[in-house]
SEVOPA-546440 format. One record per residue (C-alpha): residue in three letters; z, y, x. Coordinates in steps of 0.02 Angstrom, whole numbers, plus 50000, padded with zeros to 5 digits. Each point is the difference from the previous one (the first is absolute). Layout:
N
ALAZYX ...
***
This chain:
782
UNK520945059449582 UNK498255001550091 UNK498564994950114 UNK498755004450149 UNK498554997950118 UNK498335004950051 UNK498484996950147 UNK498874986350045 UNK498894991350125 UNK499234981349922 UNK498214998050101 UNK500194992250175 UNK498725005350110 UNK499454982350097 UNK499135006550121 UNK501545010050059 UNK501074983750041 UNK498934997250132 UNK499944987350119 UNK500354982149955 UNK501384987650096 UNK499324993950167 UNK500724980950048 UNK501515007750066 UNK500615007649835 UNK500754991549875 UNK499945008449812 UNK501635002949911 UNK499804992649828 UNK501735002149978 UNK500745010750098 UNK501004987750082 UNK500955008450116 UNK499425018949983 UNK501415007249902 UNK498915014649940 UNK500595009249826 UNK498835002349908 UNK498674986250054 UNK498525005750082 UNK498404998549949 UNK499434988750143 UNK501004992850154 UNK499344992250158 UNK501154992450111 UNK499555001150176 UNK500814991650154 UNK501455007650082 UNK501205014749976 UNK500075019050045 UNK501755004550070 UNK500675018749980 UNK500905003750150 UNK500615018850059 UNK499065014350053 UNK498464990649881 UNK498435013249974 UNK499565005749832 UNK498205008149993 UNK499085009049855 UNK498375008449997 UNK500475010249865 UNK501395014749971 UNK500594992049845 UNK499884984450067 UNK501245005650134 UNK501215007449863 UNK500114981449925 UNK500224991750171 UNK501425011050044 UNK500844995549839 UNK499884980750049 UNK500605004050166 UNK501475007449955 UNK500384985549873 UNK499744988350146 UNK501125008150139 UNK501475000749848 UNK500064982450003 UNK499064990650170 UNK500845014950106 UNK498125001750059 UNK499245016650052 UNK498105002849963 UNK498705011250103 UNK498495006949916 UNK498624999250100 UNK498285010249992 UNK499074981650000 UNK499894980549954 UNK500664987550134 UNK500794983450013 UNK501734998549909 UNK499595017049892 UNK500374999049829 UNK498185009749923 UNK499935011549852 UNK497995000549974 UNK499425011549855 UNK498304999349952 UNK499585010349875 UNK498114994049985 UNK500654981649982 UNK499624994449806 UNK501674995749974 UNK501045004749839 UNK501295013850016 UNK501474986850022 UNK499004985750110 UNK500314993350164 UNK499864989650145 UNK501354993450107 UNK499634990350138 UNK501394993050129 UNK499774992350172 UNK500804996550134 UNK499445014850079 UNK500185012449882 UNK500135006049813 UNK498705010049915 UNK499815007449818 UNK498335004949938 UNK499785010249843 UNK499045014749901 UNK501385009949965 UNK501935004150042 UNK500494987049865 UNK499254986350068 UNK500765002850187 UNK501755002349898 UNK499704984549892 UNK499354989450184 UNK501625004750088 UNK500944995149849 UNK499364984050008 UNK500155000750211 UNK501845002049951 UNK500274983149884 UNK499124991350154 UNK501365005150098 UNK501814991949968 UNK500865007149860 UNK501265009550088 UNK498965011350050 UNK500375010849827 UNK501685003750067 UNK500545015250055 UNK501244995750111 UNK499494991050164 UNK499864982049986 UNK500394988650177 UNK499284983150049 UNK498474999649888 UNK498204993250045 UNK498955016849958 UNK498344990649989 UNK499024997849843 UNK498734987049963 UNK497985002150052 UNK499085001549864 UNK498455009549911 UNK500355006349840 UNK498795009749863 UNK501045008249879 UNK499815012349831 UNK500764999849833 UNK499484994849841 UNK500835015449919 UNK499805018150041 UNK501585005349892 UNK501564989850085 UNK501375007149924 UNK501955001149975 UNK501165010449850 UNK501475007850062 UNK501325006149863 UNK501315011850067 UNK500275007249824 UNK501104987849950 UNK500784998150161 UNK499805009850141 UNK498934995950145 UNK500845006550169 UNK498475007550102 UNK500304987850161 UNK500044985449877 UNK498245007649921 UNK499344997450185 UNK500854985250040 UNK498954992749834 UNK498245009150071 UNK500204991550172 UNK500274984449930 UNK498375003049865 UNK499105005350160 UNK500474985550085 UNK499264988349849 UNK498285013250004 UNK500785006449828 UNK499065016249984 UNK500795009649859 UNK501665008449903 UNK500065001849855 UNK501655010949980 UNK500605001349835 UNK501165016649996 UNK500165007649824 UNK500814986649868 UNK501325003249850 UNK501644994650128 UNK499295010850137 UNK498945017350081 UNK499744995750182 UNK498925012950069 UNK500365017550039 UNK498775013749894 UNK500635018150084 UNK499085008649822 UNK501384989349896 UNK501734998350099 UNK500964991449844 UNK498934982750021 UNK500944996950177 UNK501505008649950 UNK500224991449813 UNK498644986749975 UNK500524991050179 UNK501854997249951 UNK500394988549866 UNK501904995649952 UNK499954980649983 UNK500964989549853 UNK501364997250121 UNK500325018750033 UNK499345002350152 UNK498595010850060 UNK498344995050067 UNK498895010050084 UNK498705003150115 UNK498055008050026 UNK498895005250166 UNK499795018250070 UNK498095002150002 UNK500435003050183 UNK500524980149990 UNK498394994349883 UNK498905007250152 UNK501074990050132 UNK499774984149875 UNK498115002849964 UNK499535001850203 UNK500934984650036 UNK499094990649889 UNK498335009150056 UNK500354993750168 UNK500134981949942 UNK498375002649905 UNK500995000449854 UNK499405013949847 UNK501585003449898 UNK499495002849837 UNK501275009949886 UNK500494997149812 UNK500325015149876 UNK500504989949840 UNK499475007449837 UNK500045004249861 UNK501444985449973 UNK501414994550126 UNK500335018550030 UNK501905002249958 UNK500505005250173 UNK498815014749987 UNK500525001249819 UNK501615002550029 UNK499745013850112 UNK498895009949902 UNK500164993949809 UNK498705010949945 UNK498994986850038 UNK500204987949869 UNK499635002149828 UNK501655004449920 UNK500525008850175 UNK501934993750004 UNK501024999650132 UNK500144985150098 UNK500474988150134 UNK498854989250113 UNK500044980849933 UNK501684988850082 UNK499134983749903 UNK498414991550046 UNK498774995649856 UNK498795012649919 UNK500385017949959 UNK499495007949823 UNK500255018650055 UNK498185004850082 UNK499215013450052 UNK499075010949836 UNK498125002650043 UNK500075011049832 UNK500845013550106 UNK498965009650139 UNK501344998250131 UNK499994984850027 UNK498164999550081 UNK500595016950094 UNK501714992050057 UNK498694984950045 UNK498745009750085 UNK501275010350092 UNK500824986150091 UNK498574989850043 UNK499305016850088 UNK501684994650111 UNK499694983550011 UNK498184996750027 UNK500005009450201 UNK501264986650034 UNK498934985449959 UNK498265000350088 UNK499504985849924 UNK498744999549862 UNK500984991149851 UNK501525006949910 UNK500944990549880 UNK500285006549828 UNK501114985949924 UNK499534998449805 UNK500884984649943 UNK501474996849903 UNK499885015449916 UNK500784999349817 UNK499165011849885 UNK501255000349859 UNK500525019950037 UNK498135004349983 UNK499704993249824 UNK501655012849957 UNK499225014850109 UNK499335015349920 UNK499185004250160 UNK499424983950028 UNK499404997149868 UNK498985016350001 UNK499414994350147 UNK499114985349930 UNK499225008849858 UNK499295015850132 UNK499394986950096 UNK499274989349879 UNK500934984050044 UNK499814989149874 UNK500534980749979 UNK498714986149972 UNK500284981749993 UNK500474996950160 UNK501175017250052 UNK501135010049918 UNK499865017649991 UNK501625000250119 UNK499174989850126 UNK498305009749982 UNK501105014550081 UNK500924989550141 UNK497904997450042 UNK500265022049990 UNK501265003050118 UNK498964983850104 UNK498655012750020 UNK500815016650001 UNK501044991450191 UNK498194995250031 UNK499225017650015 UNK501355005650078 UNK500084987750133 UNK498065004450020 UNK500215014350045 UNK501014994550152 UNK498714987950048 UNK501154985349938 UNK499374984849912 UNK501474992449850 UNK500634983849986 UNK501204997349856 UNK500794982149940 UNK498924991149868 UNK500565008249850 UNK498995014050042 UNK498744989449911 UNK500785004849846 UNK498955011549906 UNK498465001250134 UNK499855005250176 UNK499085009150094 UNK498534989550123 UNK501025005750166 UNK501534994249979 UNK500934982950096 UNK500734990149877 UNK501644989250061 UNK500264984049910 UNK501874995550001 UNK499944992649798 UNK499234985750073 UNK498195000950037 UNK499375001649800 UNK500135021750067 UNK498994996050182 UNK498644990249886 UNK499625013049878 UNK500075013650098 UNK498704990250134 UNK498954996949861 UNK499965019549947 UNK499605003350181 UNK501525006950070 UNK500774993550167 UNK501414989450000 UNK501714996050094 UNK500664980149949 UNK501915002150012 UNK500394988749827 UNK501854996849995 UNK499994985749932 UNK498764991450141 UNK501365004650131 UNK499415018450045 UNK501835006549943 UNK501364994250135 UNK501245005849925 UNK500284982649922 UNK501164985550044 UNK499534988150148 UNK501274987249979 UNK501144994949868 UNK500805016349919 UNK501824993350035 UNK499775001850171 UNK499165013350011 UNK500465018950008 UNK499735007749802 UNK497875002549954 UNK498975005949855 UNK499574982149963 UNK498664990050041 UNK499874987750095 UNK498595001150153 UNK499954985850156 UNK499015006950145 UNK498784986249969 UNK499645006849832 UNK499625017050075 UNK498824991750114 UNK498974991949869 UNK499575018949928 UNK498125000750004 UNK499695019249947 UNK498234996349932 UNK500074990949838 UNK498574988849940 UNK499495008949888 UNK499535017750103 UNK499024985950108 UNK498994991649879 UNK499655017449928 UNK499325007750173 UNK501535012649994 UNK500894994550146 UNK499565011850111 UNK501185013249884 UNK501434991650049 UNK500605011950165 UNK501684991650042 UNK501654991649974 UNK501705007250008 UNK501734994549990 UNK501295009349910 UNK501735002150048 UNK501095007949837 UNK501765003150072 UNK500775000849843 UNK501344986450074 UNK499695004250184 UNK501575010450017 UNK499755001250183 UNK498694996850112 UNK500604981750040 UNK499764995449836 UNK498235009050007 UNK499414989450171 UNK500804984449915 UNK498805000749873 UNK498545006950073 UNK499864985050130 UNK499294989550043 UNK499015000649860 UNK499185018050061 UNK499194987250134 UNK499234989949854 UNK499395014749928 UNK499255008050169 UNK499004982450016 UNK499664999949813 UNK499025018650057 UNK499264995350159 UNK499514983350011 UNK498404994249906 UNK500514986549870 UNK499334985950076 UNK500765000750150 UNK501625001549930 UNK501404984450023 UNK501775002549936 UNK500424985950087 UNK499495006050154 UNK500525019049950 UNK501944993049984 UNK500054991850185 UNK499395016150053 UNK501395011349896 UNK501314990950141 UNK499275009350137 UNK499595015449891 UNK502044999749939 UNK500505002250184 UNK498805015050016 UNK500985005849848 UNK501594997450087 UNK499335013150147 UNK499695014149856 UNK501704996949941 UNK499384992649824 UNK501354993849885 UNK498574986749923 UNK500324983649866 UNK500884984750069 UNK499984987849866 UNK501774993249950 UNK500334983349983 UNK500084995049792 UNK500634985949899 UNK498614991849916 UNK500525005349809 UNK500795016250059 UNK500815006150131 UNK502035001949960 UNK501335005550115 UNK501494990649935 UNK499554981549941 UNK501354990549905 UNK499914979949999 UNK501204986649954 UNK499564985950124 UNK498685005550112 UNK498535009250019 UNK498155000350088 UNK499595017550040 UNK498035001550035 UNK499235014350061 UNK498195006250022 UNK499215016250072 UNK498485011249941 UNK499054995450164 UNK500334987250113 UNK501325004550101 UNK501514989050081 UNK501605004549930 UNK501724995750101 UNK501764997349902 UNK501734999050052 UNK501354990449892 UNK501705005850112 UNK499855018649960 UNK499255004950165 UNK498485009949991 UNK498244991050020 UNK499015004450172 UNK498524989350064 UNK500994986450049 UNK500694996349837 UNK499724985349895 UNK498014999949936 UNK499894997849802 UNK498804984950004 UNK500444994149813 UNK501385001349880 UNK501845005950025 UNK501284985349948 UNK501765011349981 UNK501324988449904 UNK501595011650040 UNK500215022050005 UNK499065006250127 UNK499035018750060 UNK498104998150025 UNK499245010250129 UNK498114998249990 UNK498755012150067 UNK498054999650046 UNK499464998650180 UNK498325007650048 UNK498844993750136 UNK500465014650115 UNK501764995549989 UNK500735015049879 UNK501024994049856 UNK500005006849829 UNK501685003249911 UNK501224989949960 UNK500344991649826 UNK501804995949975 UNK500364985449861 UNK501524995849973 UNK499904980449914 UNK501584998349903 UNK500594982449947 UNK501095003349838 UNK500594989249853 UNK499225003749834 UNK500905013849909 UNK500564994249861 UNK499515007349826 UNK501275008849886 UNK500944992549843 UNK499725014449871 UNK499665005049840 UNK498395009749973 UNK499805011749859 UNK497895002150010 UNK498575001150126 UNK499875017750108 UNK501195009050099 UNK501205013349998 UNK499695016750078 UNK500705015750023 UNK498985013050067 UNK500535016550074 UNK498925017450024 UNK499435007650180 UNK499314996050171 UNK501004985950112 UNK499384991750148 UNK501314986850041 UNK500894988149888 UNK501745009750068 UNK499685017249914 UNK500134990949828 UNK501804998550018 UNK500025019949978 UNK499095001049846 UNK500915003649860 UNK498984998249829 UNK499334984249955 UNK498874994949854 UNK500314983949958 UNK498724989649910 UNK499134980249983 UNK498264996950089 UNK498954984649935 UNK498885000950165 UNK500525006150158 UNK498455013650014 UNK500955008049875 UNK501345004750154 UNK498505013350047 UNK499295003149833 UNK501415010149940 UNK499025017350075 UNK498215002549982 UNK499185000250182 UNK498295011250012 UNK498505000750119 UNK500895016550079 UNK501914995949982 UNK500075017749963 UNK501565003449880 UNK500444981749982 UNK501974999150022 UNK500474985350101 UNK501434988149955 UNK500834983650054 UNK500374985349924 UNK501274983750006 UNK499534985049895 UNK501154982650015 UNK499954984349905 UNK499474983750033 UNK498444991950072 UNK499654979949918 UNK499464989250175 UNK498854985049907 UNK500574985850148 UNK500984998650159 UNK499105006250143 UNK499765015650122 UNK499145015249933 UNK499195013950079 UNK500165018349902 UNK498815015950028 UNK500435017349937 UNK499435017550031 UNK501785007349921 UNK501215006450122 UNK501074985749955 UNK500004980349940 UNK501744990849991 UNK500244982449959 UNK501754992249980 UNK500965014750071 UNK498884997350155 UNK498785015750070 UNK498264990450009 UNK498605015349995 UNK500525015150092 UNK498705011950001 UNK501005016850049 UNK498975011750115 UNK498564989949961 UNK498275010249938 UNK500034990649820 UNK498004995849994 UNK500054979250029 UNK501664989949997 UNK500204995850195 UNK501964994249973 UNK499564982049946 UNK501394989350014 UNK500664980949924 UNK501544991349936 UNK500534984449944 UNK500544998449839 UNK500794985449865 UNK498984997649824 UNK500485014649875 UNK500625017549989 UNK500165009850167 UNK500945017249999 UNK498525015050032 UNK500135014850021 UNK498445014350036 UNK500235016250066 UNK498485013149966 UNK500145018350080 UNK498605012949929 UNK499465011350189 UNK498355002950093 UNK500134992750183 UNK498474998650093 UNK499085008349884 UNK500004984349879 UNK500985003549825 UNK501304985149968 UNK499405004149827 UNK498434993850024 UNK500574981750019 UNK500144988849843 UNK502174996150025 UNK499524981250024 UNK500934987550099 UNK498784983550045 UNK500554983650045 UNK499064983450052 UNK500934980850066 UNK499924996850177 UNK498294992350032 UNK499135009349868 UNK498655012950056 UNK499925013449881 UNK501625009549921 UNK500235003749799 UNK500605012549911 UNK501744998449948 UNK499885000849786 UNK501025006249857 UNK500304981649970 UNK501004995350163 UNK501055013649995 UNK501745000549893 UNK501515012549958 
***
């Protein structure tokens, strides 16, 4: 996976926020009821309250500043049913666009001042008028971002005098279609909402192993081969952008003040491209673009010629559609294993006089090659590189942007040689394509677990850059949105927010001013603004305190507790009606002592409801264990060769190995599994026997196999699920002793995830315990 960012302002200017508070203005500390996302610099709360009401004046003094009001008005007649005149001068009730060009301002800095009789935006630039009416806009009620006409709503926003700029000049967001496609609608649904948050850049990533997403006219086979993947369950995937499209994408963002910056990976994560033209690797076989996720070992050859002219040759397409000054050039994750075996490469090193020291090998001293081979060439195009922080590896070059998504270790060093730096560290909550809420509840991730609150807390300068003096090489923040498991653009919003809000603060708003606290009351009011844009963003589930489970066994009765990831009310329902905001308020725990369906769902401030979490609470009599003879400890398995997806198609199978297992990760340890899955034969496997239960009492079991049976009874179904996490929990009561089990394994790629990859376990923990164990060799009997 990967990283990005770039762009700062640090230095306020004092004598630009002006005037201080006269006795009728009361300063915001707090922000206490400006809902503004992110947090200005400086708020001053004046008496009284502007009201829009139709045929309102809009005045600039400037062409461009006339292009920018036009956009707003437009926004504002969608959903207040408002028109707008533009007049040729200021007057009571206008809404003023001033641009001052001789103002000493920063590029992104403004003033917004509202009264009673009017609204007016000062700035030095276009940006700043754009960024002052964005904030206008989150004075006004949060309806307003709909586009379709909203009735019986107060259009006034709160007087106030605000004095705004960022802390960052790099503001940035990653958008992966590669490994699934990106819809161009849904790429400007995502740059309207950036715009709305004064996000200022793209970072779209559009050349990976799964996927070519761009069309180059010189090189038709990367759209028509490299875009079209066939996936482990047999069906095709595909997908890329006409230039024709890129240009439509790249002005919409330029309108928003957005700069779209592209990424051309290389010289690893290159299969798609690969795969088209196999010449390009280093043994130059034939090929398919990746169907797995992980790290591909087939890379481009730097040994051979071509690939710089196959390089050269499409960014000479790609750099006219991308005005802006940075172009990505990927360099991580690039496994250099085919260039120790390379002739060419190998040549390479020794022409070039490569050599390894005690910090680089001779391998990486090339990746640091082809680093500054994409270098010249993007020179001569005027473009600047910025490549992911293993472009470190073996030296770089003094102009190059380093992103740090390893953690921050990369963003240190490379401050400390110099080089400018993007903070997007994974593991500080810069990736969102991690888990927000318990991963039972959730829809499948990469792992990871990231609250929005933990994203807030980011601080992209470390301590160390500061008491060194090398802050000021620290350009910008960026999120990163891998869509790996974002199999449709749902998914993708899902993740991305709220927590794109937390990074848009985390950008904009100086560090001292910030307040999570404060930041979460004002993510109610921002979620509604979300709703207008059509956003499909995070409501956090209910969960059960040790784990959230879907079908809870007990024997007498049973408290069910619940808790949220922020502080939200949550409603429940116990006679299988669904829960609306009338319903029943959880206020403590659930006391069930017979069957019933749980219905329990979150309730937001604005009224909308997340989904529904169906429990079904079972009251059952312990199952009683079975009176047999055991002959040892393990299980018996027979295990059958090919690709099956449900539990059903085993009954056609016809040749059957049988065998005894010891462990159960032996049920997927009968086939080698590899980094590429290429040529490993799938198979299935059956193992039954008998599980020992130490006491009476209800246990909960967790399994990533397709299937987990306990006395003849189907406890873990996990058919049609993507097999990365177990998400099937479930619970039974059961007698002291041996308990029937059976465990179903099928060998397939869905989702892109391997089953093979998982270790065959089943887990198991009492009711009341907190953490599950893995079932051993020792509990388990034939």
């Amino acid at each position: 996976m990967k990283k990005f960012i770039l762009m700062v302002c640090a230095t306020l200017l004092l004598n630009v926020f002006g005037s201080k508070a006269s006795s009728s203005t009361s300063q915001l500390t707090s922000n206490n009821d400006i809902n503004i996302i992110p947090k200005p610099t400086s708020v001053e709360k004046q008496k009284g309250k502007f009201k829009l009401v139709n045929a309102n004046s809009i005045y600039s003094n400037t062409s461009e500043g006339k292009i920018i009001a036009e956009l707003f008005a437009s926004k504002l007649q969608a959903s207040t049913g408002y028109d707008f005149n533009f007049t040729e001068k200021e007057k009571t009730g206008n809404i003023s666009l001033i641009m001052n060009p001789k103002l000493m301002y920063k590029e992104d800095q403004y003033k917004l001042s509202v009264t009673p009789k009017g609204v007016s935006v000062l700035a030095k630039t276009p940006k700043g008028l754009f960024y002052g009416m964005q904030s206008f806009m989150q004075l006004l009620p949060p309806q307003v971002e709909s586009n379709i006409l909203q009735t019986n709503i107060d259009w006034s926003a709160p007087c106030v005098t605000i004095n705004d700029e960022p802390r960052f000049g790099y503001r940035g967001v990653m958008l992966d279609p590669c490994r699934h496609f990106i819809p161009v609608e849904n790429v400007k649904k995502q740059l309207d909402v950036m715009a709305l948050f004064k996000m200022n850049t793209m970072h779209f990533h559009l050349t990976d192993d799964q996927g070519w997403r761009i069309e180059i006219k010189k090189y038709p086979k990367l759209t028509e081969i490299g875009s079209s993947r066939i996936d482990g369950e047999g069906t095709e995937y595909k997908g890329y952008y006409t230039q024709e499209e890129i240009k439509d994408i790249v002005k919409y963002a330029s309108d928003r003040f957005i700069t779209v910056i592209p990424e051309l990976e290389t010289p690893g994560h290159e299969l798609a491209a690969i795969s088209a033209y196999p010449h390009l690797s280093c043994k130059g076989e034939d090929t398919t673009p990746r169907i797995i996720w992980g790290v591909e070992d087939i890379v481009m050859c730097p040994g051979k010629e071509d690939m710089f002219t196959f390089l050269e040759d499409v960014i000479k397409e790609m750099e006219p559609l991308f005005p802006g000054t940075y172009f990505h050039i990927g360099g991580d994750e690039c496994p250099k294993s085919s260039w120790k075996n390379c002739e060419k490469c190998q040549a390479r090193i020794k022409a070039e006089n490569l050599t390894a020291d005690n910090k680089h090998t001779a391998e990486e001293r090339l990746q640091s090659y082809v680093i500054g081979r994409m270098e010249n060439i993007l020179a001569k195009y005027g473009k600047k590189i910025i490549g992911w922080d293993e472009i470190l590896e073996g030296g770089l070059s003094s102009n190059a942007t380093v992103m740090s998504w390893r953690g921050e270790q990369g963003g240190i060093e490379a401050a400390l040689q110099n080089h400018d730096v993007i903070m997007t560290p994974g593991g500080n909550g810069m990736y969102l394509d991690t888990y927000q809420g318990d991963r039972n509840n959730e829809p499948v991730a990469i792992g990871g677990f990231t609250t929005l609150e933990k994203v807030y807390s980011y601080n992209p300068v470390p301590d160390t850059l500061k008491s060194m003096n090398k802050e000021h090489f620290v350009k910008g923040v960026q999120c990163n949105n891998w869509s790996e498991y974002m199999y449709n653009t749902d998914i993708m919003e899902y993740r991305m927010y709220p927590r794109l809000l937390a990074v848009s603060e985390i950008a904009w708003t100086d560090l001292g001013n910030k307040d999570y606290k404060d930041f979460e009351r004002r993510i109610n009011d921002a979620q509604i603004r979300l709703d207008g844009h059509g956003i499909n963003y995070h409501i956090p589930y209910p969960e059960q305190l040790n784990g959230s489970c879907n079908f809870v066994a007990f024997t007498d009765n049973v408290d069910l507790e619940f808790k949220t990831t922020r502080p939200y009310d949550m409603v429940y329902t116990l006679d299988g009606t669904e829960p609306n905001i009338r319903s029943a308020k959880y206020s403590g725990p659930i006391k069930i002592s017979e069957s019933k369906i749980l219905k329990i769902r979150t309730l937001l401030p604005s009224g909308k409801m997340g989904p529904t979490r169906n429990i079904t609470v079972e009251k059952q009599n312990l199952s009683p264990a079975s009176l047999v003879k055991t002959q040892g400890n393990g299980l018996n398995m027979k295990m059958t060769m090919g690709t099956y997806f449900k539990s059903s198609e085993l009954d056609n199978a016809k040749d059957w190995k049988k065998m005894n297992i010891k462990e159960l990760k032996e049920i997927r340890s009968q086939v080698e599994s590899s980094e590429s899955m290429r040529g490993v034969e799938q198979y299935s496997a059956i193992a039954t026997g008998y599980i020992n239960i130490p006491e009476d009492g209800v246990y909960y079991f967790s399994s990533e196999n397709e299937q987990v049976w306990i006395d003849g009874k189907l406890l873990i179904n996990n058919e049609g699920e993507v097999k990365r996490f177990s998400r099937k929990d479930s619970s039974m009561a059961l007698a002291k002793g041996l308990h029937e089990i059976k465990v179903i394994f099928l060998g397939h790629i869905m989702g892109g995830w391997p089953s093979m990859w998982n270790d065959g376990s089943v887990k198991i923990k009492k009711a009341g315990e907190k953490n599950f164990a893995y079932v051993t060799g020792e509990q388990l009997f034939y």
